[in-house]
VOPAGU-2260 file (C-alpha; in pm, 1 decimal, decimal comma):
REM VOPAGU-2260
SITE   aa  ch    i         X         Y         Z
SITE  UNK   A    0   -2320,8    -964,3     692,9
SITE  UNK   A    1   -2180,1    -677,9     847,0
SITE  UNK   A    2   -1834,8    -561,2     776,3
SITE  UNK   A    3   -1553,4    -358,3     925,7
SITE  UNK   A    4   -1295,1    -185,5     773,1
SITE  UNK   A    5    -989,1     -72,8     969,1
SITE  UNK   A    6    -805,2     257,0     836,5
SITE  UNK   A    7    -902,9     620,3     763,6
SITE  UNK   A    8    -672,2     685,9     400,2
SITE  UNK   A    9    -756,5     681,8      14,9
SITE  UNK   A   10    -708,7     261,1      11,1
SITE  UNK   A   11    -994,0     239,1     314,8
SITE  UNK   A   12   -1215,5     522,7     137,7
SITE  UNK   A   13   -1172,5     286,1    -225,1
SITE  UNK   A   14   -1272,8     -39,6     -19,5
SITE  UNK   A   15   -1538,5     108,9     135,5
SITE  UNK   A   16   -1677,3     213,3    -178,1
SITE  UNK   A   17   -1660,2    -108,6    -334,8
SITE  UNK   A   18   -1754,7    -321,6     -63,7
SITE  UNK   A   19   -2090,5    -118,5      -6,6
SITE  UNK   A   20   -2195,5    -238,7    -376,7
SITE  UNK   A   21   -2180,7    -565,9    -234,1
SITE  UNK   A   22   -2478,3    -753,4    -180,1
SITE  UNK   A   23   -2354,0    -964,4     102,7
SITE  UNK   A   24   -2250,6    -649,5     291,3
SITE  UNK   A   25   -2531,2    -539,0     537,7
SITE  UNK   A   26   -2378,0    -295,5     720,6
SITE  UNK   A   27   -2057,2    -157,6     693,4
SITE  UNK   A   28   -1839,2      49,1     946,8
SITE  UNK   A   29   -1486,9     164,7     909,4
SITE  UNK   A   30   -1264,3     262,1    1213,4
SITE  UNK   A   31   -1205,8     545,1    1216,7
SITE  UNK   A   32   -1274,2     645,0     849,3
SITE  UNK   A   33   -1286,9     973,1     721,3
SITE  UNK   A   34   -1515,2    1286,0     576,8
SITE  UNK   A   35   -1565,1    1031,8     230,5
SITE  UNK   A   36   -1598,9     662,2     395,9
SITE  UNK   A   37   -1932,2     843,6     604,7
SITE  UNK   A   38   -2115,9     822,4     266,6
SITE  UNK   A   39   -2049,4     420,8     234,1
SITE  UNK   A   40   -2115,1     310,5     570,9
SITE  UNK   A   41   -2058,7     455,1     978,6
SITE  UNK   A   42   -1768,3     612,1    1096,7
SITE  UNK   A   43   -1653,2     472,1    1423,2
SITE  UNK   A   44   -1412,0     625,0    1650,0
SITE  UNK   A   45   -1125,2     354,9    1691,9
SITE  UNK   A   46    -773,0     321,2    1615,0
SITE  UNK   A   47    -652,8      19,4    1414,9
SITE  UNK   A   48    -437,1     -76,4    1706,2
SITE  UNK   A   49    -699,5     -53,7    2009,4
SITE  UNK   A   50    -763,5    -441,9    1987,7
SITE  UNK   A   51    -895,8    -419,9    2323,7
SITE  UNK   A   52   -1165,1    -143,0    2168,2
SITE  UNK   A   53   -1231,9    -330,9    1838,3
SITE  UNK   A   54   -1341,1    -636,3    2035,6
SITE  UNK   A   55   -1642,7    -498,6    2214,8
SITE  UNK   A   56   -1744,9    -278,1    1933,9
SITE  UNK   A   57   -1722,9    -634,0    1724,8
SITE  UNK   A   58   -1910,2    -841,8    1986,9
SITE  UNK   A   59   -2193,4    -576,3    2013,7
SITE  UNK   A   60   -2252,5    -510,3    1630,0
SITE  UNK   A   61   -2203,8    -838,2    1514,0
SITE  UNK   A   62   -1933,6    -818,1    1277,3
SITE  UNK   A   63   -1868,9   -1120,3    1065,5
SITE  UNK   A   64   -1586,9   -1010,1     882,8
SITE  UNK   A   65   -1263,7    -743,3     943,6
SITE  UNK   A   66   -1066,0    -628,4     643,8
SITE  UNK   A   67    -732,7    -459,4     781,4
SITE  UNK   A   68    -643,7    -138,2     539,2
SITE  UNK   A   69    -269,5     -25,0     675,4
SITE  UNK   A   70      73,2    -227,7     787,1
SITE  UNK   A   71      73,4    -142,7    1169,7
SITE  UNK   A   72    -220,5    -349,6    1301,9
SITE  UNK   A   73     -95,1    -659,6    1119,7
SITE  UNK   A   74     270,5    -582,5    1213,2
SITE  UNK   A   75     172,5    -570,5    1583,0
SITE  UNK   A   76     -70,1    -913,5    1514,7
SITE  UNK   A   77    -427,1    -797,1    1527,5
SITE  UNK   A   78    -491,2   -1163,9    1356,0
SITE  UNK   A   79    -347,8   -1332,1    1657,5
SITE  UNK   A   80    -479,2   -1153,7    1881,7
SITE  UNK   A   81    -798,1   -1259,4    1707,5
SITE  UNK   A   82    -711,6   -1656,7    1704,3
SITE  UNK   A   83    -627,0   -1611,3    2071,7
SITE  UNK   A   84    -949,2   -1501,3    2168,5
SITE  UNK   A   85   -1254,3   -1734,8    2222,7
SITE  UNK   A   86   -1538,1   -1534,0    2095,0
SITE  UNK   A   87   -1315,9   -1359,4    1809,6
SITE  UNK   A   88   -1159,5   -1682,4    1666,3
SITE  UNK   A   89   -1418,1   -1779,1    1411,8
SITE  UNK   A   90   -1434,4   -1418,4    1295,8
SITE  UNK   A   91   -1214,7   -1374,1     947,4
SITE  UNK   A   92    -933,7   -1136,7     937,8
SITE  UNK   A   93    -841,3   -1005,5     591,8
SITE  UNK   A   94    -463,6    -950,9     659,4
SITE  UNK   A   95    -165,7   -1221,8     728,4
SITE  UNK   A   96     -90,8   -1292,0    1129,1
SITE  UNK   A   97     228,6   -1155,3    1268,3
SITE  UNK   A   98     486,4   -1382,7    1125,9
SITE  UNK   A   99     344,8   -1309,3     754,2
SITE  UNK   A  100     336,1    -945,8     832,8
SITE  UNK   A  101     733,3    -904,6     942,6
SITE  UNK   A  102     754,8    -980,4     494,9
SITE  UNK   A  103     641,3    -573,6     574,3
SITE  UNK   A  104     774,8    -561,0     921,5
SITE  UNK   A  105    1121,8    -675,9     855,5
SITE  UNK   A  106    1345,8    -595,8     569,9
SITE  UNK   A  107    1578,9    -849,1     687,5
SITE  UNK   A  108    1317,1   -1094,9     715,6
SITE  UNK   A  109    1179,6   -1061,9     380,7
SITE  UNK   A  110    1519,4   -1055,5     207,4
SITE  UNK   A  111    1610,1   -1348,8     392,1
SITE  UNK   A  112    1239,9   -1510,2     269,1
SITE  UNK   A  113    1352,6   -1402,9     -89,5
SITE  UNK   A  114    1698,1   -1571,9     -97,7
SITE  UNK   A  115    1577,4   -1883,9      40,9
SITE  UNK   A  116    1325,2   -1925,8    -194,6
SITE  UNK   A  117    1515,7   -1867,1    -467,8
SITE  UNK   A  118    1294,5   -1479,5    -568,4
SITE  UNK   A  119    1506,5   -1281,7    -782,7
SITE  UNK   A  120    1618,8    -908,4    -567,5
SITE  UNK   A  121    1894,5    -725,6    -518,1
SITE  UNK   A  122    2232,7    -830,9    -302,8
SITE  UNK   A  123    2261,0    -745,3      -9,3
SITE  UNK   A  124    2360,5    -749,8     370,4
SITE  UNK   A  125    2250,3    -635,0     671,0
SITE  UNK   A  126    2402,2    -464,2    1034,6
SITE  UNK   A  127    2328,7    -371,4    1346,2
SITE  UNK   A  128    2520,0    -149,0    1550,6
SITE  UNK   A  129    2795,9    -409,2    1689,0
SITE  UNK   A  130    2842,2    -487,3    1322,2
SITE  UNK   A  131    2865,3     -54,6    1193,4
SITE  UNK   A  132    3253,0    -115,3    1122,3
SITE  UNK   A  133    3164,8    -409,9     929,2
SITE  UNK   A  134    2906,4    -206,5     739,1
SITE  UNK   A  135    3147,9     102,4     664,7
SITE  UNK   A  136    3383,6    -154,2     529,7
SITE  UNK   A  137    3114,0    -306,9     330,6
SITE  UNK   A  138    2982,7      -6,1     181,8
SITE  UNK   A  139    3364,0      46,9      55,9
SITE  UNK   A  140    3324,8    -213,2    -183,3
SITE  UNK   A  141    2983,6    -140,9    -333,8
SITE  UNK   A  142    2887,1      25,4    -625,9
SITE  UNK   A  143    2681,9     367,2    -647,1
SITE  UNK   A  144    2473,8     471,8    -587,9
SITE  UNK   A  145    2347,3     233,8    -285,9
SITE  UNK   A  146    2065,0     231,6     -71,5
SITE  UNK   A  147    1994,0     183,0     276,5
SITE  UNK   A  148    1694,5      69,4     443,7
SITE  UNK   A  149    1553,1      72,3     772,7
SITE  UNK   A  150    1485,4    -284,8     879,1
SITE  UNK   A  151    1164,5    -198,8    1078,9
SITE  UNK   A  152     811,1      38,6     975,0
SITE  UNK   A  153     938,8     349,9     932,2
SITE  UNK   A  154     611,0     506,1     808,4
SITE  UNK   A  155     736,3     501,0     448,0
SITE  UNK   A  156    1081,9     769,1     514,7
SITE  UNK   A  157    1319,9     450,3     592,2
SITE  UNK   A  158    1459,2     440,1     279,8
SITE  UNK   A  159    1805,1     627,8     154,0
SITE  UNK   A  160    1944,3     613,1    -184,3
SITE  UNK   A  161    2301,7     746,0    -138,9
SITE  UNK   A  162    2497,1     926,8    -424,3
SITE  UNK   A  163    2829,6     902,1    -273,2
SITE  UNK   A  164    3013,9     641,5      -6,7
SITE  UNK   A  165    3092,9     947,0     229,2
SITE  UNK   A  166    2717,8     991,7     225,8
SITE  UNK   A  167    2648,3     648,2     258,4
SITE  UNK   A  168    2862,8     623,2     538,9
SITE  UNK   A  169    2706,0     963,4     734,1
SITE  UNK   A  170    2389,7     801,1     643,7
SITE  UNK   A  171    2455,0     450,1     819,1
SITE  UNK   A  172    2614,3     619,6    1135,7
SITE  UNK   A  173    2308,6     836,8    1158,2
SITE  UNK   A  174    2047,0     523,0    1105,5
SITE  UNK   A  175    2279,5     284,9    1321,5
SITE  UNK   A  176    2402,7     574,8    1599,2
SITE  UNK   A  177    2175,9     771,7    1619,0
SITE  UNK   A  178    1894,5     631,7    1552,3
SITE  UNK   A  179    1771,5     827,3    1274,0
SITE  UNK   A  180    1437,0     639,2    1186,2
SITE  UNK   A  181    1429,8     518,4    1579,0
SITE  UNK   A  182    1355,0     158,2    1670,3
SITE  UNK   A  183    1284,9      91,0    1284,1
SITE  UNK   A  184    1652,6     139,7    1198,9
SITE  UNK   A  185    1857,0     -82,1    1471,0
SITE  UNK   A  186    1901,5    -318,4    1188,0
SITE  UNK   A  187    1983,0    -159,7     846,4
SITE  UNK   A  188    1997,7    -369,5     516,4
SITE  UNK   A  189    2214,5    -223,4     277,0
SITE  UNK   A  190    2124,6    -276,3    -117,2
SITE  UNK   A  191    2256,7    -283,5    -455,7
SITE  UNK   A  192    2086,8      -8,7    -640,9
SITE  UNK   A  193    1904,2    -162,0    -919,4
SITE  UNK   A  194    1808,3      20,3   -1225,1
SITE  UNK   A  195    1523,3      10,1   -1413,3
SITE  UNK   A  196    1134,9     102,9   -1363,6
SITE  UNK   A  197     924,7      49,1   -1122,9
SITE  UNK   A  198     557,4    -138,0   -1082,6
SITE  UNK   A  199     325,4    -292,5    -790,7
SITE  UNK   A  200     225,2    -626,1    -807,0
SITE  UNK   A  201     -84,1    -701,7    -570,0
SITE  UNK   A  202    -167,0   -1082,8    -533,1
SITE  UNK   A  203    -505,7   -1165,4    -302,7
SITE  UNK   A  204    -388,7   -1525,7    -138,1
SITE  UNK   A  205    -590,3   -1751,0     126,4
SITE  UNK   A  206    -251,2   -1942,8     133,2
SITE  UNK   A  207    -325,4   -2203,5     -75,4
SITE  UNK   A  208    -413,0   -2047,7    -417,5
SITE  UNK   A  209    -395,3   -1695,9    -517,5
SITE  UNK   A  210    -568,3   -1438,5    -789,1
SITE  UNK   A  211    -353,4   -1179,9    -939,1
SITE  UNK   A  212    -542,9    -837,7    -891,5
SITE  UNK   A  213    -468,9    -537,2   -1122,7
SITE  UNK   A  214    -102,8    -396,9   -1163,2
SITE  UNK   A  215     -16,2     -31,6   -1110,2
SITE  UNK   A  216     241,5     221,5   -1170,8
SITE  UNK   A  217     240,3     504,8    -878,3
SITE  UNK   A  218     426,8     766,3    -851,3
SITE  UNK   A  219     623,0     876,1    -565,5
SITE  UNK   A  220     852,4    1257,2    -618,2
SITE  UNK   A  221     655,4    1571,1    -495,0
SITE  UNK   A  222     782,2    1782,2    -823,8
SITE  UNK   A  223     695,2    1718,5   -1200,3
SITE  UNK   A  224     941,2    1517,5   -1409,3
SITE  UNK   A  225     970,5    1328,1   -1096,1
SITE  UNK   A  226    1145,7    1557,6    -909,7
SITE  UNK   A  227    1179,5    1650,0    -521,2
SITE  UNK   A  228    1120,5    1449,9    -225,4
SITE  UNK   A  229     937,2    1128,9    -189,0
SITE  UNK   A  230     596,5    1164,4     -79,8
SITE  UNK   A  231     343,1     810,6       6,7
SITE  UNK   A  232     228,0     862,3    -348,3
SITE  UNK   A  233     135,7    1130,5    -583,3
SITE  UNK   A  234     -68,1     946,4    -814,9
SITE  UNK   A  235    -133,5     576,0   -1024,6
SITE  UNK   A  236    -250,1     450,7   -1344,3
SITE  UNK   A  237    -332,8      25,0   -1383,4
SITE  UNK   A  238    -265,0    -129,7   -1599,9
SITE  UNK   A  239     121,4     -66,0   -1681,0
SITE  UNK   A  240     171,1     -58,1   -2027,2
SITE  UNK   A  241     497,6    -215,0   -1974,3
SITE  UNK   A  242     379,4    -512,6   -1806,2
SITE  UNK   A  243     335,5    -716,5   -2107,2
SITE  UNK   A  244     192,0   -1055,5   -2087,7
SITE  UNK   A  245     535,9   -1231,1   -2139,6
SITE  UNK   A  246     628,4   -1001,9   -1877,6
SITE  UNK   A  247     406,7   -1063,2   -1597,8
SITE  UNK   A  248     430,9   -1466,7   -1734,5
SITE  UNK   A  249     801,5   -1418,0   -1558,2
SITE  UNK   A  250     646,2   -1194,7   -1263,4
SITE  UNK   A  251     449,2   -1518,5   -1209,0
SITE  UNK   A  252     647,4   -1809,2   -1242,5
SITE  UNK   A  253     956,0   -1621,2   -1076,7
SITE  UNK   A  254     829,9   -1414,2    -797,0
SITE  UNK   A  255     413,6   -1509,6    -711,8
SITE  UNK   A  256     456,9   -1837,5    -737,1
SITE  UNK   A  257     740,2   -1894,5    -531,1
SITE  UNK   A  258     627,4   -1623,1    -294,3
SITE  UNK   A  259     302,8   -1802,7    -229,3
SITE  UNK   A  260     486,8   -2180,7    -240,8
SITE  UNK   A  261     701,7   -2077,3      11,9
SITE  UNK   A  262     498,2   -1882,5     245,5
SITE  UNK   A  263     345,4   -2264,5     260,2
SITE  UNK   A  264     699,5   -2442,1     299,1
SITE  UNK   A  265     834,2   -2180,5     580,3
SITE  UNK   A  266     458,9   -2281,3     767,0
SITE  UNK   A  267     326,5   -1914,1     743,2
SITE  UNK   A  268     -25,5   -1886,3     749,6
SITE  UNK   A  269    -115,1   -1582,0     509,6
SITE  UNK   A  270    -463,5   -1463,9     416,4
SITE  UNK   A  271    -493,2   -1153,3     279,3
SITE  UNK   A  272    -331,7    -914,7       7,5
SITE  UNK   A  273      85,7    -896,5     -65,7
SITE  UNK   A  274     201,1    -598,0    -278,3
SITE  UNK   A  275     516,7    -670,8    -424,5
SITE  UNK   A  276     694,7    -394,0    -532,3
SITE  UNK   A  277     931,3    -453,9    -859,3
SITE  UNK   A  278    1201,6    -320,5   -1060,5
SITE  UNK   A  279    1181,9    -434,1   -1424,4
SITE  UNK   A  280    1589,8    -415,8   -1530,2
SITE  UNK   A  281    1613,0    -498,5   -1893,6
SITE  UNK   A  282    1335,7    -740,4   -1944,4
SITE  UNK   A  283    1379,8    -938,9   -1572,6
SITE  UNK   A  284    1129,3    -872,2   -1248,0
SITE  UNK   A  285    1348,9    -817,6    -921,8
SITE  UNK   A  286    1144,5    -743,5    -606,0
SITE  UNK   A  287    1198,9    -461,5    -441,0
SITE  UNK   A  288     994,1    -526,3    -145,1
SITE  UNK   A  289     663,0    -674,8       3,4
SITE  UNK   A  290     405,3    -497,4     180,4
SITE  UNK   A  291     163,8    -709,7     336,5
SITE  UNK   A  292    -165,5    -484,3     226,2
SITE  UNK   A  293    -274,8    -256,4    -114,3
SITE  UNK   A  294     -69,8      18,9    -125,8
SITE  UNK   A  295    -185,2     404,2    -149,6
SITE  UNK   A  296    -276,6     535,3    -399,1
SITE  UNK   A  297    -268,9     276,6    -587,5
SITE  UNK   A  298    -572,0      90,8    -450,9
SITE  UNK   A  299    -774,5     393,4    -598,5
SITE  UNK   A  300    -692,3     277,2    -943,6
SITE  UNK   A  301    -642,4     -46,7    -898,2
SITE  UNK   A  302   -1013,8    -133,1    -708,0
SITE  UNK   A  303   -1210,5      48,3    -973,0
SITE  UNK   A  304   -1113,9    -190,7   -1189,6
SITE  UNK   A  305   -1243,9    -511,1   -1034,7
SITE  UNK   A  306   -1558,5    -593,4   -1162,8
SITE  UNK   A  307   -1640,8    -906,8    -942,1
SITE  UNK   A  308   -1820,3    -885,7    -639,4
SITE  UNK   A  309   -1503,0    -787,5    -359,4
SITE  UNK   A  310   -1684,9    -948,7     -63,1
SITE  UNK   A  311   -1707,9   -1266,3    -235,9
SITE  UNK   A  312   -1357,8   -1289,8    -306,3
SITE  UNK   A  313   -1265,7   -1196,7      62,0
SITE  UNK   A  314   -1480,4   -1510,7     189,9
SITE  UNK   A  315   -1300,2   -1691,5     -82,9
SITE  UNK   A  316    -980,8   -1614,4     151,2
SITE  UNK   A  317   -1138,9   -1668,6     445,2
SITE  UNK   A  318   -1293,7   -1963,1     379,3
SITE  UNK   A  319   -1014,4   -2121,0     151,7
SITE  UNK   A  320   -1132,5   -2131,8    -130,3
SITE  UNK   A  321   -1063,9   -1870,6    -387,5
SITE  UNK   A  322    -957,0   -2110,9    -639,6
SITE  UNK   A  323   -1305,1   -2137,0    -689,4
SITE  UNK   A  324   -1434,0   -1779,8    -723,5
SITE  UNK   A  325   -1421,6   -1590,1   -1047,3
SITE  UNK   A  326   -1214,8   -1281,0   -1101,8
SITE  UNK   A  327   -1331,2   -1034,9   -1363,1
SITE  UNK   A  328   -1139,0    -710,0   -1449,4
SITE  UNK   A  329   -1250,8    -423,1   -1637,1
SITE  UNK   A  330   -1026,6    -333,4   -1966,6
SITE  UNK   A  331   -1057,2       9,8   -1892,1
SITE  UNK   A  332    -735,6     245,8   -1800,2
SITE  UNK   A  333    -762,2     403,7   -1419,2
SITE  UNK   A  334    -582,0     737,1   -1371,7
SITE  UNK   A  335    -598,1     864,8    -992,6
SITE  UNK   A  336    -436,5    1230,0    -897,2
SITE  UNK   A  337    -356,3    1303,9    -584,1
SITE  UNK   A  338    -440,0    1615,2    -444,7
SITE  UNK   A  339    -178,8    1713,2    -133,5
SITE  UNK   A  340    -217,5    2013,6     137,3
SITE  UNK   A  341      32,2    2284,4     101,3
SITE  UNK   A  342     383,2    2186,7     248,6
SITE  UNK   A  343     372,2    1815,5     199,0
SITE  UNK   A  344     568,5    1658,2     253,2
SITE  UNK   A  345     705,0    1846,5     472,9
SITE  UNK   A  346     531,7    2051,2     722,0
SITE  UNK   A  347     177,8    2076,9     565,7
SITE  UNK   A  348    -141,5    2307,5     596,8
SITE  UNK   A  349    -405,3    2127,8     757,9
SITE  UNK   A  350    -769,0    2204,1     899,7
SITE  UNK   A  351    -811,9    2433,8     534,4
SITE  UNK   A  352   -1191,2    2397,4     442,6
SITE  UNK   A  353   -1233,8    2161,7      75,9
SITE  UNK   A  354   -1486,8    2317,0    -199,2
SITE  UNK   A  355   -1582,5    2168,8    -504,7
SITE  UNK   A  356   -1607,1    1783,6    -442,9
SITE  UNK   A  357   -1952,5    1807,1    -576,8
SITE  UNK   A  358   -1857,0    1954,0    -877,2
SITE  UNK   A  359   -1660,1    1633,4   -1004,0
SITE  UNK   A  360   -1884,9    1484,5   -1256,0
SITE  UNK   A  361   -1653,6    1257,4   -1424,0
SITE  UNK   A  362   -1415,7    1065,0   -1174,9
SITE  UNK   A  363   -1473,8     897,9    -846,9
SITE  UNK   A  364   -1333,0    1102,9    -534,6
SITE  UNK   A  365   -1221,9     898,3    -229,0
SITE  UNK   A  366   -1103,4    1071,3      91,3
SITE  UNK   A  367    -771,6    1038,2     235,8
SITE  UNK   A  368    -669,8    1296,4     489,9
SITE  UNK   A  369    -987,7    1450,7     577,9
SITE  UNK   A  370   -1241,8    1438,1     822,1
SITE  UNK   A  371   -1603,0    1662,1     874,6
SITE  UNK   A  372   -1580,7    1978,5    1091,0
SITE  UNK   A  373   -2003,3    2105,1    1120,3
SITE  UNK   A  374   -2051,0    1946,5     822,3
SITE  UNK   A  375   -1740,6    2136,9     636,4
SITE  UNK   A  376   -1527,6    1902,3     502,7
SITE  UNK   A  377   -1143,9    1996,6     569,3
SITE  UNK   A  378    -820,7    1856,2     556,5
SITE  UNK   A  379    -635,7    1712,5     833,4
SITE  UNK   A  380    -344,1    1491,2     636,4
SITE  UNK   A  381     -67,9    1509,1     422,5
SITE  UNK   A  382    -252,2    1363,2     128,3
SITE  UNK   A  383    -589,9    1487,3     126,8
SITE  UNK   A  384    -803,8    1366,6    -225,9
SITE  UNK   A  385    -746,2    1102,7    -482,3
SITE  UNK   A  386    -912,0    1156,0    -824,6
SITE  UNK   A  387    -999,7     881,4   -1019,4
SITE  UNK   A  388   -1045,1     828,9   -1367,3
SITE  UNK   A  389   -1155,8     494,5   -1576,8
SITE  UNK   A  390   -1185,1     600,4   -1920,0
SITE  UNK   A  391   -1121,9     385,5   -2247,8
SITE  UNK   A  392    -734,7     515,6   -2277,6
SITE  UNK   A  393    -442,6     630,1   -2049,6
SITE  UNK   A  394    -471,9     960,6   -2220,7
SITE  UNK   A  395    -849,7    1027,4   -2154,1
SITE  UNK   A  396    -823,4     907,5   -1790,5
SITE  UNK   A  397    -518,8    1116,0   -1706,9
SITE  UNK   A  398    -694,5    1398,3   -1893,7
SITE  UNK   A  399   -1043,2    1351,3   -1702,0
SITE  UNK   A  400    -892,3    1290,1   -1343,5
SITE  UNK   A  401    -633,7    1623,6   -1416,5
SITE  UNK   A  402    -950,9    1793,1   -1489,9
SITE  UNK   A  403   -1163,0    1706,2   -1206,2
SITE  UNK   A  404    -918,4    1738,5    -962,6
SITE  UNK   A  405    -879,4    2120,6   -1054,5
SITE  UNK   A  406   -1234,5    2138,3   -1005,2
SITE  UNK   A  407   -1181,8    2122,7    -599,0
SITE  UNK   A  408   -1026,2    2396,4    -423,4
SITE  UNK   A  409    -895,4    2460,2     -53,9
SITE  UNK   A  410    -646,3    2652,4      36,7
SITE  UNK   A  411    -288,2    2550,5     -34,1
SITE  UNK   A  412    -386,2    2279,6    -282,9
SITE  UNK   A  413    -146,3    2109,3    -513,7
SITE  UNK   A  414    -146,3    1809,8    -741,9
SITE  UNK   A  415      78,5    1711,3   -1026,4
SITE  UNK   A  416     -16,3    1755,6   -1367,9
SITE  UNK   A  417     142,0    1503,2   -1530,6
SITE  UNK   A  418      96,5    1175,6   -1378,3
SITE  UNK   A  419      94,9     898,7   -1642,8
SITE  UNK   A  420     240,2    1135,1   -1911,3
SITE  UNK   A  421     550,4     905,0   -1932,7
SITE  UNK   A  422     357,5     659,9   -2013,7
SITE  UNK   A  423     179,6     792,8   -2311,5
C-alpha cells in the first residue's frame, strides 16, 4: 500500500525509517520531509495543514493510509476533515479527530478529562481574563513554586514555573493581558508544582484496546546538569530504569486504563498514539499532560526498539483490531543525542552546511531540521540531528551515540554530553 507521512522533524525521519522496512508499505511519501526522510521514501512539498493540498496529492497517488507526525494538523481536525469528505472517508488517519486532539489542544480540557475520570494530576484551576483578579487571589494561597500554563498550542514555550508569587503574578498579567503566548494563553491553568522525575508514557489505541509502546526519559534544559532554558528536547534513553514493573503496573491500572475507558465513556473516537507525560513523586504516577502524538526526540529511541512490523500495528488501529496483533520489543537500551544549531534556543544559526553523517558507523541518524541545498545537506531548524544508539547497556549506548554524534560537524554545532548519565 502506499503510505504518507505528515511532518518534516526527528519523530517523521524515525517513522519513515521504520515504516520503509515494512513489507506492506509500497511506496512511501512524507510531506514535506526533510534532507534524511528522501532516503526512505519521496519528499513532497506540502504542509501538514494544506488539507485542501493533501487531498489531490492523496486521490492521484493512491494513498491508503496517512500517519499524522505533529499536534497542529490534528488540533485543527485533519481526521474530520477526512470523515467529511466522500472520497477520503474510507482512507485511515493515524491520529485522534478534533475532540480527542483538544487532550493536546486544551489544557483545560484535559485536566477537566483527568478529574472526571478519576487520573491522578496535580490541583488546579483555571482563568481567563474576566476571572485575572480571581487568579491573583488564587495564586496568594498556593504554594511555590507554581506553574502556569497556556491553555492552547503554544509550540512547546507555554509553560512557566514561577519561583516567587510576585513573579507568578507578572507572569499571569503578561499571559492573561497581554497576551504573552497569543491566542494559546486566553485561558491559563494554574498548577501545583509537583516534585519528582519525569517519564513519557506512549500508548498506541484504536479506542477499544490499546498496546503500551516503549517508555522514555528525554531531556529538556539546553546546559549540562540540566541547566538553562528549555529546549523541545535535547536527548532520550527507553527504557527508564526507574519504571519498574510494579511501577508501570500503577501507570496502568491508574492512568492508561482509565485514560482509554474514558475516552470511550465521554464518546471520543481516538485512533492513534497518546503520550502521557508523568511525574513519578515518591513511588505514585501523576500526569503531567497528554499529547496526542510521539513526542521528539523521544520517538528516535523509542521506535528503534519495536521489533514488530509498525504498519501492521497501524492497520490494527485502523481497522480495530489491535488486540489481535503482536507487539514485540527489543531488550536493548536506546540512547539518542541531539545535535542543535548554534543559538538554540534562542536565535539559532541556520543554512550552515552538515559534514560527517557518513562517517557514523555505529548509530542510526534521523534528520530533524534539515533539508538538501545542491545536494549539500544544511540546517534549517532549531534541532538539526538525532543520534541514536541501541547497544546492550545504557552506558554503551550513551557512549556510542556521544561518539557518533561528534563525528558530524557544521558550523555552530552543539550537543550535550551527558544525556543519560543520571541514570547510570
Amino acid at each position: 500500500m502506499n503510505i504518507l507521512i505528515l511532518g518534516s522533524g526527528g519523530r517523521e525521519s524515525a517513522f519513515a525509517w521504520k515504516i520503509s522496512q515494512s513489507f506492506l508499505c509500497s511506496k512511501l511519501f512524507i510531506a514535506p520531509g526533510n534532507a534524511g526522510t528522501e532516503s526512505f521514501g519521496k519528499n513532497i512539498h506540502l504542509k501538514p495543514t494544506d488539507f485542501e493540498g493533501m487531498r489531490l496529492f492523496i486521490l492521484e497517488n493512491k494513498i491508503k493510509l496517512v500517519v499524522v507526525g505533529p499536534e497542529e494538523p490534528l488540533v485543527k481536525g485533519i481526521h474530520d476533515y477526512f470523515l467529511q469528505d466522500e472520497d477520503l472517508k474510507h482512507i485511515p488517519v493515524i491520529g485522534p479527530q478534533c475532540e480527542g486532539a483538544q487532550l493536546e489542544g486544551s489544557k483545560d480540557f484535559s485536566k477537566q478529562f483527568m478529574i472526571r475520570h478519576g487520573i491522578p494530576t496535580a490541583s488546579f484551576k483555571s482563568f481567563t481574563k474576566a476571572t485575572l483578579q480571581d487568579g491573583l487571589t488564587y495564586l496568594e494561597s498556593q504554594k511555590l513554586p507554581i506553574v502556569l500554563k497556556a491553555d492552547g498550542l503554544a509550540a512547546g514555550k507555554g509553560v512557566l514555573i514561577c519561583e516567587t508569587l510576585t513573579e507568578a503574578k507578572v507572569e499571569l498579567g503578561a499571559m492573561l493581558v497581554n497576551a504573552k503566548f497569543g491566542e494559546a494563553s486566553n485561558t491559563v491553568v494554574i498548577e501545583e508544582f509537583l516534585k519528582g522525575i519525569e517519564l513519557s508514557v506512549f500508548v498506541l489505541t484504536d479506542g477499544k484496546s490499546y498496546k503500551i509502546l516503549p517508555e522514555a526519559k528525554d531531556y529538556k534544559r539546553i546546559g549540562e546538569g540540566d541547566t538553562g532554558l528549555n529546549t523541545g528536547g535535547m536527548g532520550a534513553v527507553s527504557p527508564v530504569p526507574f519504571a519498574n514493573a510494579e511501577f508501570m503496573r500503577k501507570v496502568e491500572e491508574r492512568i492508561i486504563i482509565p485514560t482509554v475507558e474514558g475516552l470511550k465513556k465521554d464518546a471520543i473516537p481516538y485512533k492513534g498514539f497518546i503520550f502521557i507525560g508523568i511525574m513519578k513523586v515518591n513511588d505514585d504516577p501523576y500526569v503531567i499532560e497528554y499529547n496526542v502524538r510521539m513526542g521528539d526526540p523521544e520517538t528516535e529511541s523509542v521506535i528503534p526498539r519495536i521489533e514488530s512490523d509498525l504498519v501492521d500495528l497501524l492497520l490494527g488501529v485502523a481497522n480495530e483490531n489491535l488486540a489481535e496483533k503482536s507487539l514485540i520489543i527489543s531488550p536493548k537500551i536506546a540512547a539518542t543525542i541531539m545535535l542543535v544549531a548554534g543559538g538554540y534556543p534562542g536565535k539559532y544559526l541556520k543554512g550552515r552546511a552538515i559534514t560527517g553523517i557518513d562517517n557514523v558507523r555505529h548509530s542510526l541518524v534521523f534528520h530533524a531540521g534539515t533539508e538538501l541545498d545542491s545536494d549539500i545537506v544544511k540546517s534549517v531548524g532549531g534541532r538539526v540531528l538525532a543520534v541514536t544508539s541501541l547497544k546492550e547497556t545504557l552506558f554503551d549506548a550513551v557512549q556510542t551515540a556521544t561518539a557518533d554524534a561528534g563525528r558530524i560537524y557544521y558550523d555552530g554545532r552543539y550537543f550535550r554530553n551527558d544525556i543519560g548519565a543520571d541514570l547510570f
